[in-house]
C-alpha positions as CSV (number, residue, x, y, z in Angstrom):
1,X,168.1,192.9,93.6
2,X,166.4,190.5,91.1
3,X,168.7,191.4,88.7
4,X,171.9,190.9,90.8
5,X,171.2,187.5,91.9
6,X,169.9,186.5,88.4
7,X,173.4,187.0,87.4
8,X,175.3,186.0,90.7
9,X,173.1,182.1,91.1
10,X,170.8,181.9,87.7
11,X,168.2,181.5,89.8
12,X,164.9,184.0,89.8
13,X,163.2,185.3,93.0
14,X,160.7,187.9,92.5
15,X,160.3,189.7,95.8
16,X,162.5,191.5,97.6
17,X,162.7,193.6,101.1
18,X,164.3,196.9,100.6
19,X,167.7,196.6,101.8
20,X,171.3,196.9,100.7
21,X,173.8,193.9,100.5
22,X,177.2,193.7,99.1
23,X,178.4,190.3,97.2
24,X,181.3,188.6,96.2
25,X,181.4,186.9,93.2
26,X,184.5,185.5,91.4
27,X,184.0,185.3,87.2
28,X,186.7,183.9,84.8
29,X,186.5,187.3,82.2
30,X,188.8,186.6,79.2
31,X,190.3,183.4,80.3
32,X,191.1,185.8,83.9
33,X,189.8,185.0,87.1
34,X,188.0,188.6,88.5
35,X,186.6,189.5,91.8
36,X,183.8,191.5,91.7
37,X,182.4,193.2,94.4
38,X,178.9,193.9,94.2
39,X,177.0,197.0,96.3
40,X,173.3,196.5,95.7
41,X,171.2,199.6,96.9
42,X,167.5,199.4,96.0
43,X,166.1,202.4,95.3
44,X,163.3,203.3,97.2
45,X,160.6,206.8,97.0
46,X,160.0,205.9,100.2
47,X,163.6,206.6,101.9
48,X,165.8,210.0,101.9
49,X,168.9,209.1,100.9
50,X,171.5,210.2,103.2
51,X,173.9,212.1,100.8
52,X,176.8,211.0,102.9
53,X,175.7,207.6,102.3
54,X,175.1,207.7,98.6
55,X,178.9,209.5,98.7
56,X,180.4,206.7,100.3
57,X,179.0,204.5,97.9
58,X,180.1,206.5,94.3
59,X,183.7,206.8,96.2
60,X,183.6,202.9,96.9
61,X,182.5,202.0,93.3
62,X,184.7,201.7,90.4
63,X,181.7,201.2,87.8
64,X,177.9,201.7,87.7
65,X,175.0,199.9,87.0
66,X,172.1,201.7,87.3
67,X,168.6,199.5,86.7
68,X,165.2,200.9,85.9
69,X,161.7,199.3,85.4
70,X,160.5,199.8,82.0
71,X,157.4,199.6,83.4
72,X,157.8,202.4,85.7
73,X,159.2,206.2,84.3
74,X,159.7,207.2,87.6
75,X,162.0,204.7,87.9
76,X,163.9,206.1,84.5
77,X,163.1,209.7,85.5
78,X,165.6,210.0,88.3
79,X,168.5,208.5,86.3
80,X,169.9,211.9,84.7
81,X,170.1,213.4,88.1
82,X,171.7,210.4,89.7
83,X,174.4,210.0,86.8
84,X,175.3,213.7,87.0
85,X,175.6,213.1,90.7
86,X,178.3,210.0,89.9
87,X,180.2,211.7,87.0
88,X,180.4,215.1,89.1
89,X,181.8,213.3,92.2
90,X,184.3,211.0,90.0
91,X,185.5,214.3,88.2
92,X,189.4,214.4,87.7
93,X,189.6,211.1,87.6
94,X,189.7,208.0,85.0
95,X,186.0,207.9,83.2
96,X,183.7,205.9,85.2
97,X,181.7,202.8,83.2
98,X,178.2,203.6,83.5
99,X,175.5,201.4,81.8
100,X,171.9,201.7,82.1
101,X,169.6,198.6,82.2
102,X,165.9,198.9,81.5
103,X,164.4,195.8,83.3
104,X,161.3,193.8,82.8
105,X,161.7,193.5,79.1
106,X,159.3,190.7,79.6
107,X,156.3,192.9,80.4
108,X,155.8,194.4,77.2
109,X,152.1,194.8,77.7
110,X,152.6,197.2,80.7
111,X,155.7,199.0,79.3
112,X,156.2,202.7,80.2
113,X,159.5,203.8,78.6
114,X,160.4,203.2,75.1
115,X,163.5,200.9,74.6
116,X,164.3,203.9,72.0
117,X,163.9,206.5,75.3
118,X,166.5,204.6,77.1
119,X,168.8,204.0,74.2
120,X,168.7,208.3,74.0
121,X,169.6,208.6,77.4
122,X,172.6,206.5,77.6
123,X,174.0,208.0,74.4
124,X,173.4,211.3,76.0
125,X,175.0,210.7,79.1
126,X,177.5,209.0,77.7
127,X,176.2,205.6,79.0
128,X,175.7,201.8,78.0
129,X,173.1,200.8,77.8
130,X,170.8,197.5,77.8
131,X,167.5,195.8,78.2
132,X,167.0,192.6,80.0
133,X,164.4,190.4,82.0
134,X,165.6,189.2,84.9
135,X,162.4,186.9,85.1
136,X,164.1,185.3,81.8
């Protein structure tokens, strides 16, 4: 969530609840105006995922951003299965853009997962991929 409204305000909040929201946003990209629509699901340990939910969700989505922690590998650890979970329901149609974002690039001193780690996994999956700070 950090990360989403870092790039929808500029702004910086640290805390968030765990709940989903959708945003508007409208971006000039290459001198056009775009609307992007903006599903935010925090993952939590804590909650089953309802797999009609998480369905709903891939089939509403035209592209993927899917953020880890670098300072937590469970966080990184469940990307592969969640990727194969997109590409497999997105089969048969156009290739789905999926990047991977390791966040917290800030916290170097508690850093879990190698910047190198998550460059392999996104050229494995066939991902982009990028590290950011959302604090920054």
């Amino acid at each position: 969530a950090a990360l989403t409204v870092r790039f929808l305000t500029r702004r910086f909040i640290g805390e968030y609840g765990d709940m989903e929201f959708i945003y508007s946003h409208m971006l000039t990209v290459d001198g056009r105006e775009v609307l992007f629509h903006i599903w935010d699901v925090p993952n939590s340990q804590d909650r089953a995922e309802d797999g009609s939910s998480e369905e709903k969700r891939i089939q509403w989505a035209d592209s993927f951003v899917l953020v880890y922690s670098i300072c937590d590998r469970a966080s990184f650890n469940i990307l592969p299965p969640k990727i194969q979970i997109i590409k497999a329901a997105k089969e048969g149609q156009s290739p789905v853009p999926i990047v991977i974002v390791g966040n917290k690039r800030d916290l170097q001193h508690q850093r879990a997962v190698s910047s190198e780690e998550g460059r392999l996994l996104a050229l494995s999956l066939d991902c982009g991929f990028y590290e950011v700070s959302a604090a920054e």
